[in-house]
C-alpha positions, 0 to 999 in steps of 0.5 A: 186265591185273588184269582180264584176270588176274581173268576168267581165273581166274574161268573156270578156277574154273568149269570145275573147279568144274563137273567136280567136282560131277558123277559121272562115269565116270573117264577115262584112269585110267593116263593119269599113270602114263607116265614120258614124255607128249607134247602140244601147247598153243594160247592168247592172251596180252596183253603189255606193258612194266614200266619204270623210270626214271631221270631225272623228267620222262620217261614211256613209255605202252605200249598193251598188245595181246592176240596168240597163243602155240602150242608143244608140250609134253614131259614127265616125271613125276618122282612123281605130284604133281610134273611136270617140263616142256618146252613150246618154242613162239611167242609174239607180239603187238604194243606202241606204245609213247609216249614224253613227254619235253620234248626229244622233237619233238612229232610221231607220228613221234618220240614213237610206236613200234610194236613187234611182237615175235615170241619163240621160247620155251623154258620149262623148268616145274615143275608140282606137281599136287593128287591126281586127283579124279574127272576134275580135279586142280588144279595150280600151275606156275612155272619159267624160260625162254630168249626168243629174240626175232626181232624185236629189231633189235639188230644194226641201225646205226639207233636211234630218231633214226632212228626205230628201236626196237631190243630184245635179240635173247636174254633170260631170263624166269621165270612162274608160274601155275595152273590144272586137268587136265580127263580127258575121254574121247579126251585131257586138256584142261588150261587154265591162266593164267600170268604171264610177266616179263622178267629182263634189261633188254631194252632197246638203248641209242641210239647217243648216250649223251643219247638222250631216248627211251633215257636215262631209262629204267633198266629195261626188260622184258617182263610179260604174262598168257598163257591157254592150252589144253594137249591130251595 
């Protein structure tokens, strides 16, 4: 994920560094003057799980994957440097995850899980921008978000004794990040990279209180690195 999170970065750097050492003419120069603006976004991310324990001996492997996020975006420019944003959309990808636990029979069927995860995310953002500069300006965004994940089994009667993997259906995430305003001819390109982390615990509990594959876990939560292109 640092890797990911660093070559990111990098190509962000670029692409500003390359639009601001060229003189161009400016376009959209009343593009921020509008109140209210609309757009869209497209972009990959890779998710994983932090997780906490409580008891020793016991360790979960999560085998992170790359899926892919899509929404739109609402917003309102609260002052020339600081946006106020709305950018409802999906998100998903899918986790394995390999449970090492003694009491855990030593089979695929019981150690390994796949959970896919789709989530429909309402993020509220704050994003404070730098002063335009020639057809770029650099900004930092950060807020929180209500997840309402469609693939949670909660509800479900099953647990992991029955080879179930059961997640919260509502949770609550928070992210920050940065990235740059790209004024091109026709429409603003903004790419940008964010990380996305869990609140609440997201983990469902197995029916019996001793499950190997819930009991030693004390916290169980979302964490991930989103990429993505936003066009207004």
């Amino acid at each position: 994920m640092k890797k990911s999170f660093l070559c990111i970065v990098s190509i962000l750097f670029f692409l500003g560094n390359a639009f601001a050492q060229k003189d161009k003419i400016e376009y959209k120069p009343n593009m921020d003057k509008k109140k209210i603006h609309y757009g869209y976004y497209l972009g990959i991310n890779k998710k994983g799980f932090k997780i906490s324990y409580d008891l020793q001996d016991s360790f979960v492997d999560v085998e992170e994957t790359y899926g892919f996020n899509i929404g739109l975006v609402l917003g309102y420019n609260i002052s020339d440097n600081l946006n106020l944003r709305f950018e409802p959309g999906l998100s998903s990808n899918t986790k394995t995850l390999t449970f090492t636990n003694s009491t855990i029979p030593n089979t695929d069927k019981d150690r390994v899980r796949k959970v896919p995860a789709t989530y429909f995310r309402m993020p509220l953002l704050l994003q404070f921008r730098t002063n335009r500069l020639d057809n770029m300006r650099a900004f930092i965004i950060g807020g929180v978000s209500y997840d309402y994940n469609f693939s949670s089994n909660q509800n479900n009667t099953d647990d992991n004794s029955e080879g179930q993997f059961r997640m919260k259906t509502s949770n609550f995430m928070y992210e920050i990040g940065l990235g740059v305003d790209l004024y091109l001819p026709h429409f603003k390109l903004s790419p940008s990279i964010r990380g996305v982390f869990a609140i609440n615990n997201e983990i469902v509990p197995d029916n019996a209180t001793s499950s190997p594959w819930t009991r030693p876990i004390d916290y169980f939560g979302t964490r991930g690195i989103f990429f993505n292109l936003t066009f207004e």
